[in-house]
TIRO-2110 file (N, C-alpha, C; in Angstrom, 1 decimal):
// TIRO-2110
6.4, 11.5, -8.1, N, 1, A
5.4, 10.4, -8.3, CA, 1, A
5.4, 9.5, -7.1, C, 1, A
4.3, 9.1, -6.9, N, 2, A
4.3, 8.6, -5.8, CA, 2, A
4.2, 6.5, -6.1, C, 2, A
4.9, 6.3, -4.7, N, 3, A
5.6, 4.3, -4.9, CA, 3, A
3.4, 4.4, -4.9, C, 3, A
2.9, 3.1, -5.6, N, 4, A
2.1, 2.5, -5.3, CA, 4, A
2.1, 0.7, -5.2, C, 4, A
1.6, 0.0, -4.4, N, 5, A
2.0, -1.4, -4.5, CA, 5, A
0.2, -1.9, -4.3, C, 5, A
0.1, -2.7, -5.4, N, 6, A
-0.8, -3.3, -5.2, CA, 6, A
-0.3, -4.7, -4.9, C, 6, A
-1.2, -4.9, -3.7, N, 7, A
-1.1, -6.6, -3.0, CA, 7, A
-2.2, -7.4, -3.0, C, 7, A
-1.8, -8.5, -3.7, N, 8, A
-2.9, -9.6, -4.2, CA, 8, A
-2.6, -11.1, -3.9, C, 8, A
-3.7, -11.5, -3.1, N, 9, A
-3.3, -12.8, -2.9, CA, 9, A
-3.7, -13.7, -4.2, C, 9, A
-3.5, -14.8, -4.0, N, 10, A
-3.5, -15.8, -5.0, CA, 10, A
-5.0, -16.2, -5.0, C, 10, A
-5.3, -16.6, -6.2, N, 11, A
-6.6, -17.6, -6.2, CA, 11, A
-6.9, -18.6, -5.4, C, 11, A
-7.9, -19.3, -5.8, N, 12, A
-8.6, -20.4, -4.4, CA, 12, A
-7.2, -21.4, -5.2, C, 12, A
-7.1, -22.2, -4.7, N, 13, A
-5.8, -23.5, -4.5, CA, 13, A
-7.4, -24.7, -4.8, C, 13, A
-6.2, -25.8, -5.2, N, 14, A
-6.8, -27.0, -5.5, CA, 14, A
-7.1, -27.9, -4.2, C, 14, A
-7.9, -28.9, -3.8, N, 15, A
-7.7, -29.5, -3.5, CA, 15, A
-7.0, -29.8, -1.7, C, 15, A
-7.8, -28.8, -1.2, N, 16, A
-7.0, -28.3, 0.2, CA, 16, A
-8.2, -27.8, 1.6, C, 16, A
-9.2, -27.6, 0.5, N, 17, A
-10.0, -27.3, 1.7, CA, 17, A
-10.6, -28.1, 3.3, C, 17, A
-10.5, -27.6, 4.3, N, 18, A
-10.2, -27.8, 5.2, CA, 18, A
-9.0, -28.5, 5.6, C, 18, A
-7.8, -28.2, 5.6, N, 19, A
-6.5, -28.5, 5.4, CA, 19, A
-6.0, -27.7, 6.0, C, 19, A
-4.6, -27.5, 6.8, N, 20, A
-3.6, -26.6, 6.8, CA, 20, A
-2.6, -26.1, 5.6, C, 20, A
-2.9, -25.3, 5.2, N, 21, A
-1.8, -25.4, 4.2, CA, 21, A
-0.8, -23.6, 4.3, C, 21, A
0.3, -24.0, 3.9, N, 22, A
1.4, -22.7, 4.1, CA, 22, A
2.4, -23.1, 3.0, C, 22, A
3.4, -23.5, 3.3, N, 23, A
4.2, -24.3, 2.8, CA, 23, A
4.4, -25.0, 1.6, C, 23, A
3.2, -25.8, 1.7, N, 24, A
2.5, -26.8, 1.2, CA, 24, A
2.5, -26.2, -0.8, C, 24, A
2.9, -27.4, -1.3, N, 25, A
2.9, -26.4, -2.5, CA, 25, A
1.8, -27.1, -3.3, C, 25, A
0.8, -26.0, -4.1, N, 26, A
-0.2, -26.5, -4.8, CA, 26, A
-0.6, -25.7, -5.6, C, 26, A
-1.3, -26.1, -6.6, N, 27, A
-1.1, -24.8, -7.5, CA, 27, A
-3.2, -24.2, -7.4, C, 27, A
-3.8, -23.7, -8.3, N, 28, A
-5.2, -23.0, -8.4, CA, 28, A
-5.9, -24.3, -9.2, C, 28, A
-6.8, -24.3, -8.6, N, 29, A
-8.1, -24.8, -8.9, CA, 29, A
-8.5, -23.9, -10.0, C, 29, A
-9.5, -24.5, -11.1, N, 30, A
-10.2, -23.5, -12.4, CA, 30, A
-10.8, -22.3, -11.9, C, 30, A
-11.9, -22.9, -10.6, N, 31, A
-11.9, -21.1, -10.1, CA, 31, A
-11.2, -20.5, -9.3, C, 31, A
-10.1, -20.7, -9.4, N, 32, A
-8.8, -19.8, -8.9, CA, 32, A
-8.3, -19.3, -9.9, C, 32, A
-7.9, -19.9, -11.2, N, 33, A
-7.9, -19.3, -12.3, CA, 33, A
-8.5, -18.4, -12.7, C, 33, A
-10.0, -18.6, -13.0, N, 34, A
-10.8, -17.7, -13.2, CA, 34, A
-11.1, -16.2, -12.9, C, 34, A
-10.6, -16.2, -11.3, N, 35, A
-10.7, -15.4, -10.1, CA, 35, A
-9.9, -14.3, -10.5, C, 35, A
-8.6, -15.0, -10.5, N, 36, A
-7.5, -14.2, -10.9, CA, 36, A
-7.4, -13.8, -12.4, C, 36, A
-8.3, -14.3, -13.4, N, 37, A
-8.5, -13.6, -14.8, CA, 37, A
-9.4, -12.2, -14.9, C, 37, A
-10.3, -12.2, -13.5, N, 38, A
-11.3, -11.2, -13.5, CA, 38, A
-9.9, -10.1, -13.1, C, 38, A
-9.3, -10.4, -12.0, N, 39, A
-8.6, -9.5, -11.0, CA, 39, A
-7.5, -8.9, -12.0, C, 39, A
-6.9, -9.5, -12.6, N, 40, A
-6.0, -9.5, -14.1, CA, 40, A
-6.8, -8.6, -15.3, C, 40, A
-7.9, -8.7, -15.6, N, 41, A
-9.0, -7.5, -16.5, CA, 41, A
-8.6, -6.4, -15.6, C, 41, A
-9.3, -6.8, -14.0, N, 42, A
-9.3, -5.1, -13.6, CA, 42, A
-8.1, -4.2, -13.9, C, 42, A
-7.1, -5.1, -13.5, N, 43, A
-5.6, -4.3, -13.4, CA, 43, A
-5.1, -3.9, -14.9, C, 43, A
-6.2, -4.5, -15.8, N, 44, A
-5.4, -4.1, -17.0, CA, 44, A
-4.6, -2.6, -17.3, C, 44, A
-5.1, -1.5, -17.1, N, 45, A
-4.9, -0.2, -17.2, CA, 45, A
-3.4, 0.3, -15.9, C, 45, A
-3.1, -0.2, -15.1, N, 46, A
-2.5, 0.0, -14.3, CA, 46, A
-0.8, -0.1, -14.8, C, 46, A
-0.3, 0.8, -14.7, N, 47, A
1.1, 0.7, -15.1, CA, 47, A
1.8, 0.0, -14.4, C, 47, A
1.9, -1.4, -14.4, N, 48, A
3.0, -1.8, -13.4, CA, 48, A
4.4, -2.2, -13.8, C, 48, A
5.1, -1.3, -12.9, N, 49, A
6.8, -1.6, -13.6, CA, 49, A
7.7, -3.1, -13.0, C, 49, A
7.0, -4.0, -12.2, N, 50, A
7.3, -5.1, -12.2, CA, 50, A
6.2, -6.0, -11.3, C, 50, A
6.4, -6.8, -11.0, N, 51, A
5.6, -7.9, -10.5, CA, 51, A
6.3, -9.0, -9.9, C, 51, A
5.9, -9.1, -8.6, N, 52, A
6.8, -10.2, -7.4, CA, 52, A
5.8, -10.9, -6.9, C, 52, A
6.4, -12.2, -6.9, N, 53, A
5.7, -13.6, -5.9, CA, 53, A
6.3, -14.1, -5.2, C, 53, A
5.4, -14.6, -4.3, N, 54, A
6.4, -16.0, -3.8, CA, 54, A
6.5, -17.6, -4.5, C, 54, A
7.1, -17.9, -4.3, N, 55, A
7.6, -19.0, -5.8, CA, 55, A
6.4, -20.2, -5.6, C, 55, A
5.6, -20.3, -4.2, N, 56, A
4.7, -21.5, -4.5, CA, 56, A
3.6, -21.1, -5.7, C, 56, A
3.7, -22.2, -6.1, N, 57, A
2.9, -22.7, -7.8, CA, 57, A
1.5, -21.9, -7.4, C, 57, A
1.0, -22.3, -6.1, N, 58, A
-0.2, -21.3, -6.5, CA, 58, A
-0.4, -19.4, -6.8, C, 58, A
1.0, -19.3, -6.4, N, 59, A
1.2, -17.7, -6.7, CA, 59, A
1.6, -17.5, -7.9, C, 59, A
2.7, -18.0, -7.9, N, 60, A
3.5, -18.2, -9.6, CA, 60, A
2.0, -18.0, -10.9, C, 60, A
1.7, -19.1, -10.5, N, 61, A
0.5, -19.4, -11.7, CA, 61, A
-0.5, -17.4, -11.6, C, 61, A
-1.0, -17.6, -10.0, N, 62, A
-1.4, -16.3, -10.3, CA, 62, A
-0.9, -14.8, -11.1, C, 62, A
0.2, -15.3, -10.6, N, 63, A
1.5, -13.9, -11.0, CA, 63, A
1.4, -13.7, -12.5, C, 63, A
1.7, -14.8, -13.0, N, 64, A
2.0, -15.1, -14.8, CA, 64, A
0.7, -14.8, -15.7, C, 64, A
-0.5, -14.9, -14.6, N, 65, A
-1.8, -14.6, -15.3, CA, 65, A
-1.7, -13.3, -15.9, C, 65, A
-1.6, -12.6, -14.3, N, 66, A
-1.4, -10.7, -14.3, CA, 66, A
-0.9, -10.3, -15.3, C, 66, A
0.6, -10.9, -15.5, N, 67, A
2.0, -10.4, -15.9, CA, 67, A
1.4, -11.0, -17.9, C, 67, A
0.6, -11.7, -17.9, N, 68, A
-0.3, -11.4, -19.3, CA, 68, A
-0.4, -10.4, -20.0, C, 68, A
-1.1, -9.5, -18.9, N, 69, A
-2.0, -8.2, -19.7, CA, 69, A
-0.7, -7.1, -19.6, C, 69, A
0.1, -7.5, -18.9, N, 70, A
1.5, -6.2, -18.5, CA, 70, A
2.7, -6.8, -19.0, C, 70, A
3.8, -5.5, -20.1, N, 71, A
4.8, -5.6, -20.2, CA, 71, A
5.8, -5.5, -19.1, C, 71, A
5.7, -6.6, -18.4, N, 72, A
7.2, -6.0, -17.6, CA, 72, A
7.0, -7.3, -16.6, C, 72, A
8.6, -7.9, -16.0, N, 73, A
8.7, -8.3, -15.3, CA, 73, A
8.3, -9.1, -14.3, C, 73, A
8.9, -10.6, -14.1, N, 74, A
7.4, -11.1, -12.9, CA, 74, A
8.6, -11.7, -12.3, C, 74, A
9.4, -11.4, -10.7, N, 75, A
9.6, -12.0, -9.7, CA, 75, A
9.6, -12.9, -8.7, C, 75, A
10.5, -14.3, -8.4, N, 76, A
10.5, -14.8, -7.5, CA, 76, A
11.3, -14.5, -6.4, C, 76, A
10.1, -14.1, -5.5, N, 77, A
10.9, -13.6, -3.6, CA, 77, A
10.5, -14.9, -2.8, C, 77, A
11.4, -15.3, -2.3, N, 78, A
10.7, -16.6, -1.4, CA, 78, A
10.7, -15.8, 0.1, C, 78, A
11.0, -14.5, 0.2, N, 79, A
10.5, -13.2, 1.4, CA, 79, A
8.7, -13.2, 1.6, C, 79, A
8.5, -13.8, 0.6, N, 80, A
7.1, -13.2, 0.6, CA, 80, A
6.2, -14.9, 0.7, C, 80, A
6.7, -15.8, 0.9, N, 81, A
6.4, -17.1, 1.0, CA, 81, A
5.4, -16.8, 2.2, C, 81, A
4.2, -17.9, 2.6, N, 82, A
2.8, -17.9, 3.8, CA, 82, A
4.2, -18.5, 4.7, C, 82, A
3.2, -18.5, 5.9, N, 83, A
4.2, -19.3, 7.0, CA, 83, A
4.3, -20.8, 6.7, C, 83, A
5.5, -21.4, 7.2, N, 84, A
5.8, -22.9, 6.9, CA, 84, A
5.5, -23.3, 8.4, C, 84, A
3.9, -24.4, 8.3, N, 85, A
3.1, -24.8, 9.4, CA, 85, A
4.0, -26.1, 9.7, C, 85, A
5.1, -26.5, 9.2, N, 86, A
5.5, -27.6, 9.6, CA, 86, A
5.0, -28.8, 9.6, C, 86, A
5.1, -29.3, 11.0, N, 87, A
4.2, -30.7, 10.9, CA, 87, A
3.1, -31.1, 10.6, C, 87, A
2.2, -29.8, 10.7, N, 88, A
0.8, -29.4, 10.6, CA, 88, A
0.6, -29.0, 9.2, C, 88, A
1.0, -29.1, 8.6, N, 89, A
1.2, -28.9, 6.7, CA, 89, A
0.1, -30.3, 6.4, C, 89, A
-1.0, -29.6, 5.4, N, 90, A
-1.5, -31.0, 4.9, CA, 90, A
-2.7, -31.5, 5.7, C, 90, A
-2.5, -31.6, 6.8, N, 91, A
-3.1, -32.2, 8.0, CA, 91, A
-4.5, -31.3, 8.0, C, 91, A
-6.0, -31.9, 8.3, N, 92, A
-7.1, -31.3, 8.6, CA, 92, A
-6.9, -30.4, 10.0, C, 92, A
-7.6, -29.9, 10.0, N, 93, A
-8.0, -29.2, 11.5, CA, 93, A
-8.3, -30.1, 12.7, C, 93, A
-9.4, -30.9, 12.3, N, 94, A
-9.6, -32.0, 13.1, CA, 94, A
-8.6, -32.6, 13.8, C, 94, A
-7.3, -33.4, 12.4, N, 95, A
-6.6, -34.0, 12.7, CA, 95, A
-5.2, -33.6, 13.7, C, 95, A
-5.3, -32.0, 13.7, N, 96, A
-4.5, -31.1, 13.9, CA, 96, A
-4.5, -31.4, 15.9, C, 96, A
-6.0, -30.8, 15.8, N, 97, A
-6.3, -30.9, 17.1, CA, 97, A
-6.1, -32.1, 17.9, C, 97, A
-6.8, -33.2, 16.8, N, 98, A
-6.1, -34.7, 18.0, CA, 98, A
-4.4, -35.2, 18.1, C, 98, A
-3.8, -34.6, 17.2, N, 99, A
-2.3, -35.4, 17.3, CA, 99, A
-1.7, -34.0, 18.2, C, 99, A
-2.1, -33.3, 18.4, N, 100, A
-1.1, -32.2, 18.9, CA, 100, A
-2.3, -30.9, 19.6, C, 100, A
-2.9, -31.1, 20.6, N, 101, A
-4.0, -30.6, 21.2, CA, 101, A
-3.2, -29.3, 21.9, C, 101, A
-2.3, -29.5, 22.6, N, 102, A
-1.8, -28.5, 23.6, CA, 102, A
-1.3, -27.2, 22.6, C, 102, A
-0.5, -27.4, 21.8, N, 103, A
-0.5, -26.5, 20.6, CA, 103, A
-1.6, -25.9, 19.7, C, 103, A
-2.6, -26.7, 19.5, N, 104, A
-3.7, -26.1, 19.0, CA, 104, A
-4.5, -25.7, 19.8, C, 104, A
-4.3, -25.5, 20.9, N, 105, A
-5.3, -25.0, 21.8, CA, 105, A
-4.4, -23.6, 22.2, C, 105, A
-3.4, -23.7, 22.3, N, 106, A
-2.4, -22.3, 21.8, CA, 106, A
-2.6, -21.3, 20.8, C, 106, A
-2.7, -22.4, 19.4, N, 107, A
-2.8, -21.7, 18.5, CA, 107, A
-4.0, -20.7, 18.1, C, 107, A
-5.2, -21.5, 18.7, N, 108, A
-7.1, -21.0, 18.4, CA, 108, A
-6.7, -19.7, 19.2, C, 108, A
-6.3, -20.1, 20.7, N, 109, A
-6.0, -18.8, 21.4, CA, 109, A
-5.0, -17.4, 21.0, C, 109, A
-4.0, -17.6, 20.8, N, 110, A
-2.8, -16.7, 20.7, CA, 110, A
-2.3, -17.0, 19.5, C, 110, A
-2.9, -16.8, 18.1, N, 111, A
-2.5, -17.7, 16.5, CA, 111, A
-1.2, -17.0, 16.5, C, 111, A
-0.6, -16.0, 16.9, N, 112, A
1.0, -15.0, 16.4, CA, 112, A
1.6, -15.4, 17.4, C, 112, A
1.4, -15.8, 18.5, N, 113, A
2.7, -16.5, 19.4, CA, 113, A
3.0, -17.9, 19.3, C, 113, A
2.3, -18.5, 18.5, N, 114, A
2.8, -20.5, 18.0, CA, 114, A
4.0, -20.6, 17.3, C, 114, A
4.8, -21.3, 18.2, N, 115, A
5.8, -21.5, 17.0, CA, 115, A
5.4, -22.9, 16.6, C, 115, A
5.2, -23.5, 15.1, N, 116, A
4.7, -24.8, 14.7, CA, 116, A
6.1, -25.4, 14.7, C, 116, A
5.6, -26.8, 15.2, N, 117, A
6.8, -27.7, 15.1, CA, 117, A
7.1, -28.2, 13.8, C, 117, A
9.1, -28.1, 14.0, N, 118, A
9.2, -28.4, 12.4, CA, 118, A
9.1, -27.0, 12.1, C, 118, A
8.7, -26.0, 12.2, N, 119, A
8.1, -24.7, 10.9, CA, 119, A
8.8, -23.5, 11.5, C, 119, A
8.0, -22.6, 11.4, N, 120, A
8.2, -21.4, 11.6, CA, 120, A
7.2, -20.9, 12.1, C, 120, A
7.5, -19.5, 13.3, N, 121, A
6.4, -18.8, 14.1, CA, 121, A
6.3, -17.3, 13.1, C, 121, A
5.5, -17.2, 14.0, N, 122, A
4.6, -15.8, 13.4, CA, 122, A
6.2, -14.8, 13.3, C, 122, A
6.9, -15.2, 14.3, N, 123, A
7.6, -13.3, 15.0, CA, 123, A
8.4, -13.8, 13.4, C, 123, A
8.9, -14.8, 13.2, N, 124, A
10.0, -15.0, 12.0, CA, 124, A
9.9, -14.8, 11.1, C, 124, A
8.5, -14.9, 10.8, N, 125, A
7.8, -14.7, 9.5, CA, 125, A
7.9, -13.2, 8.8, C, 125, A
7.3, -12.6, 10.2, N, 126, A
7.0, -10.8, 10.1, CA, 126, A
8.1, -10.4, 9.8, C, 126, A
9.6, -11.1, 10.2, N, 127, A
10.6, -10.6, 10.1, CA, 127, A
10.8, -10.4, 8.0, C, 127, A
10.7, -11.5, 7.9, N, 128, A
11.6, -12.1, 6.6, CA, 128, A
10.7, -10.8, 5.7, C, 128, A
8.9, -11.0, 5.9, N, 129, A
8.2, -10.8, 4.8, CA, 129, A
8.1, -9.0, 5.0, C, 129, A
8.3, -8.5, 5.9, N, 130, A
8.7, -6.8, 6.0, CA, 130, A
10.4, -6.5, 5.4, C, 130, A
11.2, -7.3, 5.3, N, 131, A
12.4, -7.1, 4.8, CA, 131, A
12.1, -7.0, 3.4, C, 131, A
11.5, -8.5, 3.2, N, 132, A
11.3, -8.4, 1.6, CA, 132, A
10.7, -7.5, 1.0, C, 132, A
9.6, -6.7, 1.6, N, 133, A
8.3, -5.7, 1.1, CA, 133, A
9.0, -4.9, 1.5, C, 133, A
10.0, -4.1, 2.0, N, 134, A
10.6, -3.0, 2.4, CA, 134, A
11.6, -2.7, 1.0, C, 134, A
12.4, -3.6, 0.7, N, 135, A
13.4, -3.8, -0.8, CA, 135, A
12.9, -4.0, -1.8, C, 135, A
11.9, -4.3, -2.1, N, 136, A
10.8, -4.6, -3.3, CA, 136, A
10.7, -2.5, -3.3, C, 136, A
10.0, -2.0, -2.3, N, 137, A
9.5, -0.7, -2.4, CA, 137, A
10.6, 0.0, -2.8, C, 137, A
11.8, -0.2, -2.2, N, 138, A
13.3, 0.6, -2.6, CA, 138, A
13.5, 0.5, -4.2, C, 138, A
13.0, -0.9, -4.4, N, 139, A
13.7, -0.8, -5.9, CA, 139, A
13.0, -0.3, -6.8, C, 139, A
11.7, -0.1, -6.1, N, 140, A
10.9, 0.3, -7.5, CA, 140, A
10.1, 2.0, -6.8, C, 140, A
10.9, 2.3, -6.2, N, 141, A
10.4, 3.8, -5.7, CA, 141, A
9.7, 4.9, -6.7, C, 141, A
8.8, 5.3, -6.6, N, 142, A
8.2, 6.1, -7.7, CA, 142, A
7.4, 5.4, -8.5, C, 142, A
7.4, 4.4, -8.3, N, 143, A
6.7, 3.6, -9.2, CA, 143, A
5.8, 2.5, -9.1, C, 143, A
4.5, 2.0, -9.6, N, 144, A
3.3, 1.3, -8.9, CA, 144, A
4.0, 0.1, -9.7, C, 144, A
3.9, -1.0, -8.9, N, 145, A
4.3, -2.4, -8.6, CA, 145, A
3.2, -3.4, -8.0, C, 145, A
3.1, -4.6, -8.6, N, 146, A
2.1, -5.6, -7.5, CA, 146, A
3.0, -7.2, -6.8, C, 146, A
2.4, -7.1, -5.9, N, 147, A
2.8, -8.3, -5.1, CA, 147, A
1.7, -9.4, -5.0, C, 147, A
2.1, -10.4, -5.6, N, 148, A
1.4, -11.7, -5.1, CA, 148, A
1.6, -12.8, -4.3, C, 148, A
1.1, -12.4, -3.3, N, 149, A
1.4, -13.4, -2.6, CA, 149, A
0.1, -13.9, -1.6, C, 149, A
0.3, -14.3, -0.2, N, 150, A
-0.7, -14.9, 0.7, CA, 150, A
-1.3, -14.1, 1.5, C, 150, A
-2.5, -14.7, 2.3, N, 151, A
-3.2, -14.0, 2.9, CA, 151, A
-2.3, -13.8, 4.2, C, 151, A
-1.9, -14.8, 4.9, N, 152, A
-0.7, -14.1, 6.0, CA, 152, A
0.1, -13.2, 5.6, C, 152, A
0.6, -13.3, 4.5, N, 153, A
1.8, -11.8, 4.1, CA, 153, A
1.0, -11.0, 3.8, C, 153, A
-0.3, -10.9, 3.1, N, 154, A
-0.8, -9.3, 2.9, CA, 154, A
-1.4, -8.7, 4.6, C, 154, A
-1.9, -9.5, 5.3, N, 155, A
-2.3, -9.3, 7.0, CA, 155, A
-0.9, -8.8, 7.4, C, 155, A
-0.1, -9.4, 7.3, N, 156, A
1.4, -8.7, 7.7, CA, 156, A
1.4, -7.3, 7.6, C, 156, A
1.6, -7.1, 6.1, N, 157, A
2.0, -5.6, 5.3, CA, 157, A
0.8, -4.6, 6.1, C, 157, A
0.0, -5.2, 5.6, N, 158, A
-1.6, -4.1, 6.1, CA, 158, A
-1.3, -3.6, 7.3, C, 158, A
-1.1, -4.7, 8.3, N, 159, A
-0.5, -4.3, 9.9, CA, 159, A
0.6, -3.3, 10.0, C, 159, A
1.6, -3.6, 9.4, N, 160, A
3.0, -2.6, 9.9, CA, 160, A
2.2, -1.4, 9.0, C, 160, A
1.5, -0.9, 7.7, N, 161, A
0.8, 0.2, 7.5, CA, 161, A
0.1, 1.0, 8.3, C, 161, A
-0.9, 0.1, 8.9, N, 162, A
-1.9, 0.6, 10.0, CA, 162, A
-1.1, 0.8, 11.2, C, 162, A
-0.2, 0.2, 11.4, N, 163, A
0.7, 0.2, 13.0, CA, 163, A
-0.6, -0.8, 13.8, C, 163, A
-1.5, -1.9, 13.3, N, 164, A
-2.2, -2.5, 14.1, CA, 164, A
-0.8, -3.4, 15.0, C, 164, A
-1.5, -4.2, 16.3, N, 165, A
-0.8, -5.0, 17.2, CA, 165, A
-1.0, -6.3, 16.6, C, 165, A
-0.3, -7.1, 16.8, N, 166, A
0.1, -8.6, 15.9, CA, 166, A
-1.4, -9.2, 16.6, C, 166, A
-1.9, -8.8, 17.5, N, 167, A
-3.0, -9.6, 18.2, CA, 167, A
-4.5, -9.5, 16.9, C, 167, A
-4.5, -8.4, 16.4, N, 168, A
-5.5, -7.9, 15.3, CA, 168, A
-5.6, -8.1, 14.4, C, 168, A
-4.3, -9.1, 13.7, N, 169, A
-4.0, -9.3, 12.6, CA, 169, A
-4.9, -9.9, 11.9, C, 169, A
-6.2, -10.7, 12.1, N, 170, A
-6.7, -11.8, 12.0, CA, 170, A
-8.3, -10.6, 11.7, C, 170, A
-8.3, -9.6, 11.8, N, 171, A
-9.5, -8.9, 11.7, CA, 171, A
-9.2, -8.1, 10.5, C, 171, A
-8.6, -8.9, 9.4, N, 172, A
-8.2, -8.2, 8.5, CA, 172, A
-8.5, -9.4, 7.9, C, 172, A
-9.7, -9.2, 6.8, N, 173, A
-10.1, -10.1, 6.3, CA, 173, A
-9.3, -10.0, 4.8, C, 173, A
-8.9, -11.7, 4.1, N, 174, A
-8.2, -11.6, 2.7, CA, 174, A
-9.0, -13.2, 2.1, C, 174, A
-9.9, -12.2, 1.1, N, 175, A
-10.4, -13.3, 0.1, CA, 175, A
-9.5, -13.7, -0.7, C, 175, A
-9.6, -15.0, -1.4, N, 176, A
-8.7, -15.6, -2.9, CA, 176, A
-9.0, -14.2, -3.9, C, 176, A
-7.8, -13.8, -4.1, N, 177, A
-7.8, -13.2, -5.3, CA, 177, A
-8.1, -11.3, -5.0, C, 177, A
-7.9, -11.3, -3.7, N, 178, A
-8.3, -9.7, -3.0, CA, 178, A
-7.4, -9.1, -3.5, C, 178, A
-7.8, -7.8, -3.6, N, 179, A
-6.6, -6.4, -4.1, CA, 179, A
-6.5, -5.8, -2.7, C, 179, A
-5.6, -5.8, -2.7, N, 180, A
-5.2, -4.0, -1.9, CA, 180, A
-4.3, -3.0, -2.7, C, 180, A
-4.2, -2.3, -2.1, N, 181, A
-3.8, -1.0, -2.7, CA, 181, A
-3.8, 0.0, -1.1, C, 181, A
-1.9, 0.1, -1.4, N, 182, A
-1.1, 1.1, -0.8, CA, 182, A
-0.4, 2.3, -1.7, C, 182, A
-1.2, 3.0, -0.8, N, 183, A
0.0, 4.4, -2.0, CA, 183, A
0.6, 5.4, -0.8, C, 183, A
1.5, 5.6, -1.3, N, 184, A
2.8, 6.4, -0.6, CA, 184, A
2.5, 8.1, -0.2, C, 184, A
2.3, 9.0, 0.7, N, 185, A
2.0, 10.2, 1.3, CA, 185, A
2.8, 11.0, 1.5, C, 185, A
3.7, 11.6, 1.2, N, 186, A
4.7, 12.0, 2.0, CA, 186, A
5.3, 10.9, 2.9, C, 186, A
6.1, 10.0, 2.4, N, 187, A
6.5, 9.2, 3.2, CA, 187, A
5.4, 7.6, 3.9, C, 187, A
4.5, 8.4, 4.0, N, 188, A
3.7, 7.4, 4.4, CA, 188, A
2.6, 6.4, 3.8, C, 188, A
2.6, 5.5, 3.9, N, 189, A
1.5, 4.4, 3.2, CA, 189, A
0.3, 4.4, 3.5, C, 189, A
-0.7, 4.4, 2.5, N, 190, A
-2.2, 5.2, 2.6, CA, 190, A
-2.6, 3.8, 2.3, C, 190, A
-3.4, 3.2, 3.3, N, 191, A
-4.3, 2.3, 2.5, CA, 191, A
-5.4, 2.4, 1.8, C, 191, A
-5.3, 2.6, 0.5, N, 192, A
-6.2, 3.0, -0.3, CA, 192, A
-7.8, 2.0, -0.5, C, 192, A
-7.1, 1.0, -0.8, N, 193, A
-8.3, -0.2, -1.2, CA, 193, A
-7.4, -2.0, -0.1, C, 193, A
-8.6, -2.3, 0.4, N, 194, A
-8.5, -3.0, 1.0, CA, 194, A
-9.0, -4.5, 0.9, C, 194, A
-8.8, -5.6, 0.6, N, 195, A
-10.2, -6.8, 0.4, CA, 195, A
-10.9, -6.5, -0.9, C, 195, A
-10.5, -5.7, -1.7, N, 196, A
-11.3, -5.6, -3.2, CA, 196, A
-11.2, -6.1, -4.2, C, 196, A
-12.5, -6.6, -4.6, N, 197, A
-12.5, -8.0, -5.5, CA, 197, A
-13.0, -7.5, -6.9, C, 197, A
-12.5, -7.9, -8.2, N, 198, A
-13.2, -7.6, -9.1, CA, 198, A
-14.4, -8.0, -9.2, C, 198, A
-15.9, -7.8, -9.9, N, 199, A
-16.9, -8.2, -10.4, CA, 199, A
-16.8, -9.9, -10.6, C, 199, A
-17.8, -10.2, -10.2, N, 200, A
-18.3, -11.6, -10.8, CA, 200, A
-17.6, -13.0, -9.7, C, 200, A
-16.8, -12.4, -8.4, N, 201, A
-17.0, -13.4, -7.7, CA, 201, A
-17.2, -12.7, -5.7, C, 201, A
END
């Protein structure tokens, strides 16, 4: 039988738009709820033998929607946490740009070579959140599993699947509330569904 892992980011977040947020803990807005009730219908049918997040409230909450319609298991991996933007947490774009220009003029250019002050860089990130998705797949080998977590960690996974270069990462588009779907080939990871949204948003 073959591993399947569906990866799902979280719903829309409260209260953050145009903001940096990573770190930053916040939980779903009603249509992020919502979002994740449609995505939670779809998956009804899907056997999943557990369910992992990363512990910010806006996943959690997604996670526990899912883990509704499914008997089994719902995990905290803090492997699977967005990147920690550090000082830039919170902070608009705007504001980003005027207190700290030379870096964001870095970051527009080369977003996976920034290391944010205070935070964490892209290389560290890739590190933690492929360990974690590597031992999630071990432990549940043979068997279809979902991950919730962010749009940087599903861009991650997608990448080391595709063997895309860290420079591309960013042409991988991830809506609030996207499915993907990896299934296992003889060894190898098939991206099956990509960016796929249930009905109605």
């Amino acid at each position: 039988m073959s591993t399947r892992v569906w990866l799902i980011r979280h719903g829309e977040p409260a209260g953050v738009r145009g903001r940096c947020y990573g770190k930053l803990d916040i939980g779903l807005s009603a249509a992020g709820r919502a979002q994740i009730e449609r995505t939670a219908e779809y998956l009804r049918a899907e056997p999943l033998a557990a369910i992992y997040a990363s512990p910010r409230r806006r996943t959690m909450e997604s996670a526990r929607i899912l883990a509704g319609s499914h008997d089994c298991a719902c995990h905290e991996d803090a492997g699977l946490c967005e990147i920690d933007f550090g000082d830039f947490e919170g902070l608009t774009y705007d504001e980003i740009a005027a207190r700290y220009p030379a870096i964001y003029r870095r970051w527009m250019k080369s977003p996976t070579k920034v290391q944010f002050p205070n935070g964490e860089s892209f290389a560290a990130m890739r590190v933690r959140v492929l360990l974690a998705f590597q031992a999630i797949c071990l432990r549940h080998a043979g068997k279809t599993m979902a991950i919730v977590t962010h749009g940087g960690v599903i861009r991650i996974v997608l990448a080391w699947a595709l063997e895309m270069p860290d420079r591309c990462l960013f042409r991988l588009a991830q809506d609030y509330a996207a499915m993907n779907l990896l299934v296992w080939v003889e060894g190898v990871p098939i991206v099956e569904k990509m960016n796929a949204r249930a009905c109605g948003f």
